[in-house]
KOLLOLO-971515 format. One record per atom (N, C-alpha, C): residue in one letter; x, y, z. Coordinates in pm, whole numbers, padded with zeros to 5 digits, always signed. Example, Ala and Ser with C-alpha at 12.3 -4.5 7.8 and 13.67 -1.06 7.14 Angstrom:
BEGIN
A+01319-00569+00780
A+01230-00450+00780
A+01320-00330+00780
S+01285-00225+00708
S+01367-00106+00714
S+01290+00003+00787
This chain:
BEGIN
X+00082-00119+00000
X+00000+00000+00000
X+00087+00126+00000
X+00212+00110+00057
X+00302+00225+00052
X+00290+00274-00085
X+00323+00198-00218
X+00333+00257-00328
X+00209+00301-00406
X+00090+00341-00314
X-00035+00383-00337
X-00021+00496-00327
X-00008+00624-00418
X+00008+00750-00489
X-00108+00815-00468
X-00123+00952-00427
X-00186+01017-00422
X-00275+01040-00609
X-00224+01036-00666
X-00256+01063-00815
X-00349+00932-00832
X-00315+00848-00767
X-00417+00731-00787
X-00579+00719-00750
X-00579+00818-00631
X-00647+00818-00520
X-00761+00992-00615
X-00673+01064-00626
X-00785+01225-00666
X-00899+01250-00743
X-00934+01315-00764
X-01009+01391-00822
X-00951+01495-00900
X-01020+01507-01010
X-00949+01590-01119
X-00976+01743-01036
X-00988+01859-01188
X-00979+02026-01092
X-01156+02005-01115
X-01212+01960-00997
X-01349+01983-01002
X-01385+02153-00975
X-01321+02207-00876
X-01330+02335-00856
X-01221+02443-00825
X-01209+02544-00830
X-01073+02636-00806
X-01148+02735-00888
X-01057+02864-00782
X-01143+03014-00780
X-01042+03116-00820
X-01065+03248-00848
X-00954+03313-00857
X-00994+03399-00802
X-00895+03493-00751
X-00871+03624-00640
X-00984+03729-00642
X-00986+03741-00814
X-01053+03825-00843
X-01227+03804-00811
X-01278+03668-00815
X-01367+03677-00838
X-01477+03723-00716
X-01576+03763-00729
X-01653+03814-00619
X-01721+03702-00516
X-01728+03739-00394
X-01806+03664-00334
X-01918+03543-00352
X-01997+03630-00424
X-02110+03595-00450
X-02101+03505-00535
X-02028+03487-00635
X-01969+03388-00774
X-01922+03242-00711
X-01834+03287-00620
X-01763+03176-00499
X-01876+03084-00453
X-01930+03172-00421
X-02069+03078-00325
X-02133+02997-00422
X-02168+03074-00534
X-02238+03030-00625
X-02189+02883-00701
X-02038+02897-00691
X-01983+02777-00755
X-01922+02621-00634
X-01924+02689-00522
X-01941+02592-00395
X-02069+02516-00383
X-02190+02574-00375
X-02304+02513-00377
X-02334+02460-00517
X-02265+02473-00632
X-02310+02378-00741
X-02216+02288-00723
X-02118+02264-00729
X-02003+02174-00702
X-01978+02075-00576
X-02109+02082-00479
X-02115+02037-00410
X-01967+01978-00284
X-01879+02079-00317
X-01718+02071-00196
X-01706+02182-00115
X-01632+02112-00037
X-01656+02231+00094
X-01537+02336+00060
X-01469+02330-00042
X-01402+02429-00061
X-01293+02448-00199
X-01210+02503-00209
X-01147+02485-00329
X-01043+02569-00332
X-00936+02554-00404
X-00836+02615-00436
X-00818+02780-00480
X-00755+02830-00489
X-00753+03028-00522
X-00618+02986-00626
X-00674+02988-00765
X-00507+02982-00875
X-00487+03106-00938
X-00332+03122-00921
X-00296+03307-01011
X-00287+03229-01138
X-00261+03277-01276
X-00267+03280-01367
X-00196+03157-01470
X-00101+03139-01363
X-00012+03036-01403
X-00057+02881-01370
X-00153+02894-01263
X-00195+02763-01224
X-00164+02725-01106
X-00104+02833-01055
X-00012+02757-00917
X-00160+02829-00795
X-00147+02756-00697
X-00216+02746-00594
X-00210+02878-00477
X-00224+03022-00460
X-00200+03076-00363
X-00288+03120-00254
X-00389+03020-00273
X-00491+03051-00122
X-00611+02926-00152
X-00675+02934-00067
X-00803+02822-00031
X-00896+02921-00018
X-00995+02874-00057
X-01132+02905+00010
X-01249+02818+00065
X-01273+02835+00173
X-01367+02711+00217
X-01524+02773+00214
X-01606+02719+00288
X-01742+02753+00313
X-01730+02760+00437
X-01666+02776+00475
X-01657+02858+00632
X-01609+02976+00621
X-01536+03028+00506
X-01471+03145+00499
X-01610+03200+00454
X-01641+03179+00341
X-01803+03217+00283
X-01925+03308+00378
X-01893+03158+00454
X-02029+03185+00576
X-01977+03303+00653
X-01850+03303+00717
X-01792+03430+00789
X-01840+03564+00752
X-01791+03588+00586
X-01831+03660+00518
X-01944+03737+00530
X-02061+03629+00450
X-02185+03657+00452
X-02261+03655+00606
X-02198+03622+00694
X-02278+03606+00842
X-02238+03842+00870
X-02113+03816+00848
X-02109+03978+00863
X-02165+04082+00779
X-02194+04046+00635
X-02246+04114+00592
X-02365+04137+00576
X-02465+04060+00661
X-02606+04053+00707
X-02689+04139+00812
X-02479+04160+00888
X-02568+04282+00991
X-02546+04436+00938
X-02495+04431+00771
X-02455+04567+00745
X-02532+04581+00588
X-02601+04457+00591
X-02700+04476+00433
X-02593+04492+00305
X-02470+04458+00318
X-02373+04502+00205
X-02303+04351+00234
X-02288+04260+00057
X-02204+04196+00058
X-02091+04235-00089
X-02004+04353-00008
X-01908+04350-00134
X-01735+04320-00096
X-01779+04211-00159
X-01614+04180-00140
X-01563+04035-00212
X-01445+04035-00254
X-01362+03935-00376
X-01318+03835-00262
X-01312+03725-00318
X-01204+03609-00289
X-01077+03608-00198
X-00995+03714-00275
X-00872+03728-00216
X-00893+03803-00077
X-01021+03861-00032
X-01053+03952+00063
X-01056+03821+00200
X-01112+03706+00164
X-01141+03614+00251
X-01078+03484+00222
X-01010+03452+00159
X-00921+03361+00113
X-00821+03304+00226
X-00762+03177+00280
X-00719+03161+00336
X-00521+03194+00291
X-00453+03292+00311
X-00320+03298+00206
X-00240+03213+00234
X-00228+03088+00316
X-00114+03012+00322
X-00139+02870+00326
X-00239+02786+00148
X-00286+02657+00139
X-00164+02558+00197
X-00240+02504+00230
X-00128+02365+00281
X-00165+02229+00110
X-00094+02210+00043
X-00081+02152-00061
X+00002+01998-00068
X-00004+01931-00154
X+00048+01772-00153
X+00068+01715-00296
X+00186+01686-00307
X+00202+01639-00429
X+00135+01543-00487
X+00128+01493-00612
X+00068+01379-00675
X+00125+01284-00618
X+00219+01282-00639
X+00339+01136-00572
X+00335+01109-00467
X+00289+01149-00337
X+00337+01143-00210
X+00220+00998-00192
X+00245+00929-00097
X+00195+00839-00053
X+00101+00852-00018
X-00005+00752-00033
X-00149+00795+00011
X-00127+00766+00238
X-00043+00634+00248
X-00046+00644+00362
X+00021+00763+00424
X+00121+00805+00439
X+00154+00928+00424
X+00085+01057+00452
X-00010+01057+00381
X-00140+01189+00368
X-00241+01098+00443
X-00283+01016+00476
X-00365+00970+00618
X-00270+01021+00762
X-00182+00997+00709
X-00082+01033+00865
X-00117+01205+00907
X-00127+01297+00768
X-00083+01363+00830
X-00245+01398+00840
X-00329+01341+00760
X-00507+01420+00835
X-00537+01398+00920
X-00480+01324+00991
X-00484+01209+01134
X-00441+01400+01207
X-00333+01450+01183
X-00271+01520+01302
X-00339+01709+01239
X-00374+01688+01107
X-00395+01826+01049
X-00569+01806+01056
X-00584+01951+01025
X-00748+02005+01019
X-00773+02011+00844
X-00708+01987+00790
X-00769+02006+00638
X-00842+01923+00604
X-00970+01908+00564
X-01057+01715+00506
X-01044+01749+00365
X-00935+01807+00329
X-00939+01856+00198
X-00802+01881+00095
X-00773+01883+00006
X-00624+01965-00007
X-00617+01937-00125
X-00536+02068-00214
X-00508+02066-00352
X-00392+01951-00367
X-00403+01938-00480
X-00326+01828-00524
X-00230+01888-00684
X-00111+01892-00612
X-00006+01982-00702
X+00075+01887-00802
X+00120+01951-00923
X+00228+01838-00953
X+00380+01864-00945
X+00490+01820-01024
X+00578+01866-00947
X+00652+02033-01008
X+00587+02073-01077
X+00592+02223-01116
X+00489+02284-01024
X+00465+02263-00880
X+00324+02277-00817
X+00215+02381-00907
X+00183+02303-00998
X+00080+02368-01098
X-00038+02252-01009
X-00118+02337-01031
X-00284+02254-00892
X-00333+02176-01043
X-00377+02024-01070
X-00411+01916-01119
X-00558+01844-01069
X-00575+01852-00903
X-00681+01789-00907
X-00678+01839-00734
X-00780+01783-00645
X-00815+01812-00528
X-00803+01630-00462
X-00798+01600-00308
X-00792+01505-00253
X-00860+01473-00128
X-00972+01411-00098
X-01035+01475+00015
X-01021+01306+00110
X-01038+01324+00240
X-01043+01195+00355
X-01152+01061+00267
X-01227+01139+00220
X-01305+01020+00161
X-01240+00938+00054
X-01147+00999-00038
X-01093+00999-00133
X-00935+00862-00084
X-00911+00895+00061
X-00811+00863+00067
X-00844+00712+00127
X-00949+00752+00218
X-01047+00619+00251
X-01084+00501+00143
X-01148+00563+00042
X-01164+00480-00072
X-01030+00404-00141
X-00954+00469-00151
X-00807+00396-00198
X-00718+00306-00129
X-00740+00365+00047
X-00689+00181+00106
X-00797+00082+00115
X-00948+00117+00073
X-01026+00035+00115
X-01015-00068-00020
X-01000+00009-00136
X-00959-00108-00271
X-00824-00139-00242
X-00704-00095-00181
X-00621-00159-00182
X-00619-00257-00081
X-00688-00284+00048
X-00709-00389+00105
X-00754-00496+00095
X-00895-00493-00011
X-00969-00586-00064
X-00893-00601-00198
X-00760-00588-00272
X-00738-00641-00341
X-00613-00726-00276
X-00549-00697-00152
X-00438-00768-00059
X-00492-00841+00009
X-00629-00857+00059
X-00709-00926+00160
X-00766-01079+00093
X-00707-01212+00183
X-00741-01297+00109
X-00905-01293+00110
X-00984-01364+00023
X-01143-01387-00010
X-01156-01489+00073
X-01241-01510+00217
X-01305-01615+00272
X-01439-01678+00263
């Protein structure tokens, strides 16, 4: 199972946002996409912030007591994603969700250009086929 790859295990770029875009667009593409959050890419592809639906809700919870929701991505964006290569081991990235708060994380390659997203379920599903294909049949 060691040589069980994160790239094996992902999801393509289901979602990812850019700086620019407004609030309201964000939300809009969280609730169709059904993930709790997604990547912030500059131009090149590379990864420089997260956005979750907790950042969202923050947002919009404050801008409810002031009747004004104006504000971009980069305004509420988390600026320092925690990211994981394609290659890295899937056990590996259980270790570290075990000790980290992310149920989530971009998935970089090795030009960290963002490729796809990787979530606990994702990682769940990949030792659970790799067990039942190591696990004798009784």
């Amino acid at each position: 199972m060691e040589n069980l790859q994160i790239l094996h295990c992902m999801s393509g770029k289901s979602i990812f946002f850019k700086k620019e875009m407004p609030i309201e667009s964000a939300v809009t593409k969280l609730l169709v996409s059904k993930e709790i959050g997604g990547p912030v890419l500059d131009d090149r592809g590379h990864v420089i912030g997260w956005l979750s639906e907790q950042d969202c809700l923050a947002k919009m919870l404050a801008a409810s007591y002031y009747c004004e929701l104006v504000a971009l991505v980069e305004d509420v964006m988390v600026n320092t994603p925690l990211t994981v290569k394609a290659t890295m081991s899937i056990i590996d990235l259980a270790q570290l969700m075990l000790s980290a708060k992310p149920k989530i994380y971009p998935v970089v390659d090795e030009n960290n250009k963002f490729i796809g997203l990787i979530s606990r379920k994702d990682v769940l599903a990949g030792m659970s086929k790799q067990f039942n294909i190591c696990s004798p049949v009784m």
